[in-house]
C-alpha positions as a Markdown table, in Angstrom:
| # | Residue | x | y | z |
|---|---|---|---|---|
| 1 | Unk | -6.2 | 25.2 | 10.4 |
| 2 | Unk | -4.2 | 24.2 | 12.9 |
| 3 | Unk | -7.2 | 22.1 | 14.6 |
| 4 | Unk | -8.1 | 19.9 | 11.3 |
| 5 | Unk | -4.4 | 18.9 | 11.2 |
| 6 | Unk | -4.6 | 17.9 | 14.6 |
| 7 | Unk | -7.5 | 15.9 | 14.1 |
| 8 | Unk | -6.4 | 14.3 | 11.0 |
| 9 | Unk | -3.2 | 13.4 | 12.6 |
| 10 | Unk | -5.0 | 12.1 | 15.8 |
| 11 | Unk | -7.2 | 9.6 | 13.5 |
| 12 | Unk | -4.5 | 8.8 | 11.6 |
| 13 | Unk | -2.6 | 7.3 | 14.6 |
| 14 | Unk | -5.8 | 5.3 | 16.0 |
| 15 | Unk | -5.9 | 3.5 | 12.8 |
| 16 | Unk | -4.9 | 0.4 | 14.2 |
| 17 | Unk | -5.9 | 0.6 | 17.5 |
| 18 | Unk | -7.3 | -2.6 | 19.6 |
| 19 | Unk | -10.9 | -2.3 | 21.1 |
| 20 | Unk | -10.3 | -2.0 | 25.0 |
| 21 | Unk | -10.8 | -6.0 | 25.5 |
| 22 | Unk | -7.9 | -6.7 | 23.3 |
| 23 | Unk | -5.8 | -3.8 | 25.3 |
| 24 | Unk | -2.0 | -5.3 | 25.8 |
| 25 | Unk | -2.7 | -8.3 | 23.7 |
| 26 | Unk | 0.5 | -9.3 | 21.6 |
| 27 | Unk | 0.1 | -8.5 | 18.3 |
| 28 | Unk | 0.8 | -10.7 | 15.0 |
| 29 | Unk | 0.5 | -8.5 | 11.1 |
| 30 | Unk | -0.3 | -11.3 | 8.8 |
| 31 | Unk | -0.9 | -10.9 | 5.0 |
| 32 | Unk | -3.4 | -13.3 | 3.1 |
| 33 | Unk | -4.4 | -12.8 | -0.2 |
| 34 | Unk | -3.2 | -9.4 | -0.7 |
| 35 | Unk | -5.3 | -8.1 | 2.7 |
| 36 | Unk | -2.9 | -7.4 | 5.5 |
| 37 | Unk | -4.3 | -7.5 | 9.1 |
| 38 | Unk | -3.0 | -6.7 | 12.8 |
| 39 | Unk | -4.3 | -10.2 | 15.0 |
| 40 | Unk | -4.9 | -9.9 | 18.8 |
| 41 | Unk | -6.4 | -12.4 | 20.7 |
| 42 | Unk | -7.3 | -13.5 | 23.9 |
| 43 | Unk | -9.0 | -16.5 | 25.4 |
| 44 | Unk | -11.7 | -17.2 | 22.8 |
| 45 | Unk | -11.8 | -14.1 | 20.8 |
| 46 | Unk | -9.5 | -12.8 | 18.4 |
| 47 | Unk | -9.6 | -9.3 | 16.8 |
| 48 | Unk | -8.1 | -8.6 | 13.3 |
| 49 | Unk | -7.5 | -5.0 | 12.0 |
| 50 | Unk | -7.1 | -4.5 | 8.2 |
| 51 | Unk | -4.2 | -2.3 | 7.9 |
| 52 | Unk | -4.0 | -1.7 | 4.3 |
| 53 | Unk | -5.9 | 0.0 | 1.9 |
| 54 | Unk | -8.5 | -1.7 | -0.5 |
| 55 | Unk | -10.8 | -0.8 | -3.0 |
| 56 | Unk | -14.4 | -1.2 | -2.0 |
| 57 | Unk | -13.6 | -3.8 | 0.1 |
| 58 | Unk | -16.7 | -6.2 | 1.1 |
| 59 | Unk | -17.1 | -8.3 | 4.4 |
| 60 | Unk | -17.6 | -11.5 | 2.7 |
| 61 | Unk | -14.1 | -12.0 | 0.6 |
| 62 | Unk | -12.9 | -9.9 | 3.5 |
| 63 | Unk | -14.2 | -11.8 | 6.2 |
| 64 | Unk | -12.8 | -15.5 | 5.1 |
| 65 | Unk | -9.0 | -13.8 | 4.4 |
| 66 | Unk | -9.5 | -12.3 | 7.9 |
| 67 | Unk | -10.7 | -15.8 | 9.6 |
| 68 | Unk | -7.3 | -17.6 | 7.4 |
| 69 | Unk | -5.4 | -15.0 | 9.3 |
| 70 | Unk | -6.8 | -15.4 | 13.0 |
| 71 | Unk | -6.5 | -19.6 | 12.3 |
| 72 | Unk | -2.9 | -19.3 | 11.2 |
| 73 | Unk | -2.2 | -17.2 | 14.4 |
| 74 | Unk | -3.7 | -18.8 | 16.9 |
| 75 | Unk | -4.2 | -22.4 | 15.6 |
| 76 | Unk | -8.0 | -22.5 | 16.8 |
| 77 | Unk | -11.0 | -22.9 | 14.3 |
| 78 | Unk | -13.2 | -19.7 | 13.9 |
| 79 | Unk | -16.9 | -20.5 | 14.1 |
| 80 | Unk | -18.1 | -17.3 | 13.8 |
| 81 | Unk | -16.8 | -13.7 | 12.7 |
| 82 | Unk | -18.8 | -10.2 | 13.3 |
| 83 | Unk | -17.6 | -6.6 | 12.7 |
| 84 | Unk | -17.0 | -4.9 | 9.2 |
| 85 | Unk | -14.3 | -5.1 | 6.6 |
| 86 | Unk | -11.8 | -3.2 | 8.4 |
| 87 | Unk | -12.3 | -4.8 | 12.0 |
| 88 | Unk | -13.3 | -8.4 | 12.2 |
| 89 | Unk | -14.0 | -10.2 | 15.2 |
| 90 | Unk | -13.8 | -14.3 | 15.4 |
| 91 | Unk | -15.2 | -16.3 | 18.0 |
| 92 | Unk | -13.1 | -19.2 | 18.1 |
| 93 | Unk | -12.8 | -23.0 | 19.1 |
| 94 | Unk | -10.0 | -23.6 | 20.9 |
| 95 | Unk | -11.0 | -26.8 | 22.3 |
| 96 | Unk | -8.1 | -29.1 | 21.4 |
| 97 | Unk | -5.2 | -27.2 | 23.0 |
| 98 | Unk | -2.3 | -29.5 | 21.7 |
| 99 | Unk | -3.4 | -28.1 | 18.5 |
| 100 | Unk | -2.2 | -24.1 | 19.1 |
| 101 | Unk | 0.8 | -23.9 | 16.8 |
| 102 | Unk | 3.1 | -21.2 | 17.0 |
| 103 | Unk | 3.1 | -19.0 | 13.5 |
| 104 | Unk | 6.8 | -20.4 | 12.6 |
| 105 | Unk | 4.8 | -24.1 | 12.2 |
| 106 | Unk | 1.9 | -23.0 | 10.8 |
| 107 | Unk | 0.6 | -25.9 | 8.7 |
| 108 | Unk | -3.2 | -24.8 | 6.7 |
| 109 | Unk | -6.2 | -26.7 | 8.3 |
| 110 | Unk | -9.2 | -26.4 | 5.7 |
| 111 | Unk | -7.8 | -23.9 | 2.9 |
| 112 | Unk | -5.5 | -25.2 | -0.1 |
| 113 | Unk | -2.7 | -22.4 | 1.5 |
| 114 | Unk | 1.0 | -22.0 | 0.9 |
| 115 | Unk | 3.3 | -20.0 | 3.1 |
| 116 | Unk | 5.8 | -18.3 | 1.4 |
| 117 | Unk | 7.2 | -16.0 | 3.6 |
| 118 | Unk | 7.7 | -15.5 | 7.2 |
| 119 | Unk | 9.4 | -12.4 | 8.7 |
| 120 | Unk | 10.4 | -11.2 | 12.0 |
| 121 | Unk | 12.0 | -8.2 | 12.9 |
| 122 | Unk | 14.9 | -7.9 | 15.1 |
| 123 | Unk | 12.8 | -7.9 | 18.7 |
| 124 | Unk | 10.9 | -10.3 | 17.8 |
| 125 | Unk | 7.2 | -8.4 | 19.1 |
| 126 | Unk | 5.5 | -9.1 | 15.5 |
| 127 | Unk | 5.9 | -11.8 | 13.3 |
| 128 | Unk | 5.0 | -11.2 | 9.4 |
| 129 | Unk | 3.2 | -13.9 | 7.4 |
| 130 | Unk | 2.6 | -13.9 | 3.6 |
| 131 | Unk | 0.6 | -16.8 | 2.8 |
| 132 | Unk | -1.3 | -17.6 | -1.2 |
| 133 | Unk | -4.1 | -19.3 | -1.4 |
């Protein structure tokens, strides 16, 4: 008995966390659409992990909330995404820098999106971003 709980608790706690790449990465929790992810990223790939629950979620709606998410972030355009509907990878195209905006000036680049609220914590390590679209 005492080894289930331990198990359960010990995948409980990895829930959320990064693939060994994206190890030490700063971490942003953004909310679009009602999906809520963890982003991480670093040079041109960024990671998001869905941290809320969903039912039957699908790659494809999924997917396009997680690459609104990883755009907002980072301020780079994802060309591609690959993974599953709980961690999504995006390739990204970073190649005008003086474009990366910091969250706090996001301003939406291709989707119809309104920010309405933007949170951070006192400490300041993750910003929170609820966004409808």
């Amino acid at each position: 008995m005492r080894w289930v709980l331990l198990m359960t608790c010990l995948m409980a706690v990895a829930c959320n966390t990064p693939t060994p790449h994206f190890r030490g990465a700063e971490v942003t929790r953004v909310s679009v659409q009602g999906s809520t992810f963890d982003i991480r990223h670093r040079g041109r790939l960024a990671e998001a992990i869905r941290v809320n629950s969903e039912y039957a979620p699908r790659l494809g709606p999924i997917g396009r909330r997680a690459e609104i998410a990883i755009e907002a972030v980072t301020g780079c355009d994802v060309i591609e995404i690959r993974g599953d509907a709980a961690l999504i990878l995006g390739i990204m195209d970073c190649r005008d820098s003086a474009r990366t905006a910091p969250l706090a000036s996001y301003v939406p680049l291709y989707q119809d999106c309104e920010v309405v609220d933007i949170w951070v914590p006192s400490g300041g390590s993750t910003g929170y971003l609820e966004a409808e679209c």
